[in-house]
PAZA-224495 format. One record per residue: residue number from 1; y, z, x negated of N, C-alpha, C in turn. Coordinates in nm, 4 decimals. Atoms other than C-alpha are relative to their C-alpha. Layout:
residues N
     i       n.c2       n.c3       n.c1      ca.c2      ca.c3      ca.c1       c.c2       c.c3       c.c1
   NUM          Y          Z          X          Y          Z          X          Y          Z          X
...
This chain:
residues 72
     i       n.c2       n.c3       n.c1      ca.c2      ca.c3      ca.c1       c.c2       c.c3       c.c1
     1     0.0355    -0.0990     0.0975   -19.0104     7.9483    -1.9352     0.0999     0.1140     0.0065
     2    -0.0712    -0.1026    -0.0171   -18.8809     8.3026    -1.9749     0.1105    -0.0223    -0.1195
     3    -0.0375    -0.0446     0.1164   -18.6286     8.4079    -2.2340     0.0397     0.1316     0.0328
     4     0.0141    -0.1787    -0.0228   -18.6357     8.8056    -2.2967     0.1342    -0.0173    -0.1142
     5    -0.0771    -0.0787     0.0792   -18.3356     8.9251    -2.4666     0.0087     0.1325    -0.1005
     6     0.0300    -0.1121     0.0540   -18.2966     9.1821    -2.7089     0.0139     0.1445     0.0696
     7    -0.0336    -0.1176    -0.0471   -18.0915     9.4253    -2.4911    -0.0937    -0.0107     0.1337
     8     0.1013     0.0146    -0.1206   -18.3545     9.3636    -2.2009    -0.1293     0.0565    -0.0696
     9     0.1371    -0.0681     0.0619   -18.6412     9.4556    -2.4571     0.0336     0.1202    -0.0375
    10    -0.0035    -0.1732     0.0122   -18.4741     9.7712    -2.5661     0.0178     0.1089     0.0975
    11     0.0209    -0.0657    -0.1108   -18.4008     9.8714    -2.2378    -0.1247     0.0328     0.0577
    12     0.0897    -0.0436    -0.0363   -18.7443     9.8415    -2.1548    -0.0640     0.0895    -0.0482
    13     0.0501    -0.0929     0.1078   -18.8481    10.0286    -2.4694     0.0979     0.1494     0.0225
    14    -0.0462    -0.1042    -0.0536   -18.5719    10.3043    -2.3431    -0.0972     0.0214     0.1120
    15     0.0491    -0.0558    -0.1336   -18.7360    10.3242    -2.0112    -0.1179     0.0579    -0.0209
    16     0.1395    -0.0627     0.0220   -19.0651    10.3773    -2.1504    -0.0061     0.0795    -0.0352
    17    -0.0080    -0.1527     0.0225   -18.9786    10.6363    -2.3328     0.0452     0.1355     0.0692
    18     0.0291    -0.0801    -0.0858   -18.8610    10.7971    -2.0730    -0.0470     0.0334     0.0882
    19     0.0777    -0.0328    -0.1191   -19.1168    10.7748    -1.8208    -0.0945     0.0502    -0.0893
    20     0.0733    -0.0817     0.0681   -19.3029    10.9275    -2.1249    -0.0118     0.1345    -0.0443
    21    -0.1067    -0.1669     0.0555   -19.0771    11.2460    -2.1354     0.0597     0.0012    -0.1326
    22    -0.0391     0.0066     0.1038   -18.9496    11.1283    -2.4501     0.1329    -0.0392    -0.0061
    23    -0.1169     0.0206    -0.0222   -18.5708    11.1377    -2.3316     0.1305    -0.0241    -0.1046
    24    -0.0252    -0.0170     0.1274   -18.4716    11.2587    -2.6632     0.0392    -0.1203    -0.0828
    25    -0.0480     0.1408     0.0508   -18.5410    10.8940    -2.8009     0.0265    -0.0922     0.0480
    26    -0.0870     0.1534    -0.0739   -18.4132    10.6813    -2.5125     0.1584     0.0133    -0.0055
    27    -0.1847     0.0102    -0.0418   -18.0440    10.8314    -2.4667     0.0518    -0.0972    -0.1398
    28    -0.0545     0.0814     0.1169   -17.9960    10.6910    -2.8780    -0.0150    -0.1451     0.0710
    29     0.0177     0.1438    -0.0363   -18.1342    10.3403    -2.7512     0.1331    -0.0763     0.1110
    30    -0.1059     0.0546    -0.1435   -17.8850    10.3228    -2.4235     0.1097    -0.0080    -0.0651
    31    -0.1335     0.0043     0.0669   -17.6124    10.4386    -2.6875     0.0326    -0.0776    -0.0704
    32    -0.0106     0.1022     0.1308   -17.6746    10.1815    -2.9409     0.0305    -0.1499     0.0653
    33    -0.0269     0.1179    -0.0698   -17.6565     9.9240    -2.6669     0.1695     0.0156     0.0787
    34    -0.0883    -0.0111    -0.0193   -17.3808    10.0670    -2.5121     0.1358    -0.0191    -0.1202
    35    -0.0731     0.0084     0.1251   -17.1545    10.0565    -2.8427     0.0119    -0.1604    -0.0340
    36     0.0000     0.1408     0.0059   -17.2114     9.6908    -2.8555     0.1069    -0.0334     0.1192
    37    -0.0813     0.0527    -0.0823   -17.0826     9.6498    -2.5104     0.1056     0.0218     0.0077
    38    -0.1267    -0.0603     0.0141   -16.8037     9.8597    -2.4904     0.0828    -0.0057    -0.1038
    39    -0.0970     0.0098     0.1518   -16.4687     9.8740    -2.7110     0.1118     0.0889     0.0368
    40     0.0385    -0.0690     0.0469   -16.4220    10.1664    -2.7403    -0.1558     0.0430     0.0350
    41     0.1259    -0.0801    -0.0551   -16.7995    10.3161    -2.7090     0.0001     0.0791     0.1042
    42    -0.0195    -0.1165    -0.1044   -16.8555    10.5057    -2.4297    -0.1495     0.0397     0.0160
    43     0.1677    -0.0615     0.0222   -17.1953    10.7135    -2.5291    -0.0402     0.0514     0.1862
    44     0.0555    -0.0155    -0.0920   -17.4081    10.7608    -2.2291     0.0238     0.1684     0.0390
    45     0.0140    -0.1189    -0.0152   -17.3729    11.0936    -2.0644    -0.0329     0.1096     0.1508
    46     0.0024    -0.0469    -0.1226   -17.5347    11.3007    -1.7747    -0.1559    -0.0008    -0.0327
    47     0.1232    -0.0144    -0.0485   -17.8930    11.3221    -1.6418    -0.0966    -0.1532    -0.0222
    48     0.0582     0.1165    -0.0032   -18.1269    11.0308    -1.7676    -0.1192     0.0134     0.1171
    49     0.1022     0.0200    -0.1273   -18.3468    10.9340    -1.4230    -0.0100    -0.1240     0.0408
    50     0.0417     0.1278    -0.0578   -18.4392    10.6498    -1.2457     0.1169    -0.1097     0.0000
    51    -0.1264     0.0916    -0.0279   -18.1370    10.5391    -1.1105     0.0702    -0.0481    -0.0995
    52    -0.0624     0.0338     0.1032   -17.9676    10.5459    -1.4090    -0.0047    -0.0882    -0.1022
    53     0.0652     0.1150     0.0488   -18.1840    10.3138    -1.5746     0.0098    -0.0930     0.0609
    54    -0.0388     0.1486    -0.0391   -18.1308    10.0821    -1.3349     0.1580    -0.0307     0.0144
    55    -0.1416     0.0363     0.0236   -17.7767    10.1278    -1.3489     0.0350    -0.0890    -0.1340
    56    -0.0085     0.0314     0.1635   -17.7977    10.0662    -1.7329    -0.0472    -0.0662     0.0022
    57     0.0673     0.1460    -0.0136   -18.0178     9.7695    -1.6539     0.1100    -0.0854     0.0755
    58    -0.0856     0.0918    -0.0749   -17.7768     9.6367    -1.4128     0.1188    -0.0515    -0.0656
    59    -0.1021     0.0359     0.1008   -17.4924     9.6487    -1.6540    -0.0187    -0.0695    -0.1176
    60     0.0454     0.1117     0.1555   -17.6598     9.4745    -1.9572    -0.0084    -0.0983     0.0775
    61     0.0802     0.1799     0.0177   -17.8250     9.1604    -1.7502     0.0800    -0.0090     0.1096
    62    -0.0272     0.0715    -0.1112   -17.5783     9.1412    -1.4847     0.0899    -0.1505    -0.0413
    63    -0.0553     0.1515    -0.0019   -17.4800     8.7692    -1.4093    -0.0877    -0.0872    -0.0914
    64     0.1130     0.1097     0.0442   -17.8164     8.6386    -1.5626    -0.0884    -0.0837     0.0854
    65     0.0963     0.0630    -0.0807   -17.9514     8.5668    -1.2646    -0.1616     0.1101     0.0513
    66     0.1549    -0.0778    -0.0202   -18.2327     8.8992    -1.2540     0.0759     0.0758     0.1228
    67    -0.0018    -0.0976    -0.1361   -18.1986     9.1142    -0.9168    -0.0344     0.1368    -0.0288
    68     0.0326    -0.1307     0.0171   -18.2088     9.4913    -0.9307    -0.1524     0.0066     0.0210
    69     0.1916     0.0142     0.0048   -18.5541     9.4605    -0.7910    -0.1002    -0.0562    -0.0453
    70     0.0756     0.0535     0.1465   -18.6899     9.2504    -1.0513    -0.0990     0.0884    -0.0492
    71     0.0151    -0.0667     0.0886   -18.6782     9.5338    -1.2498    -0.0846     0.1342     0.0402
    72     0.0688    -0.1310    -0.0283   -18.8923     9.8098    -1.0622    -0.1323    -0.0242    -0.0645
């Protein structure tokens, strides 16, 4: 059986919004996850695109066992 995580469901819910052009409300989502991970925060900053999402995917679920290419 699967188990989905929270920061794996909001990431997806970031991504969607930005393959929707709705960039606006994914960078908050990456930041709100990021702030968890980090200590101090380190708010997301630059060009939200592809890669970057999978960067920001790679850094939440790495060492769960998912493969970058999972996630295309």
């Amino acid at each position: 059986f699967f188990i989905f995580r929270l920061s794996g469901v909001m990431l997806d819910r970031a991504e969607a919004l930005w393959r929707l052009g709705r960039t606006g409300e994914a960078i908050p989502i990456l930041n709100q996850l990021r702030a968890r991970a980090y200590d101090p925060p380190r708010p997301f900053t630059g060009t939200l695109n592809e890669d970057a999402m999978l960067r920001e995917r790679l850094a939440e679920l790495m060492g769960e066992g998912k493969r970058r290419t999972d996630q295309i």
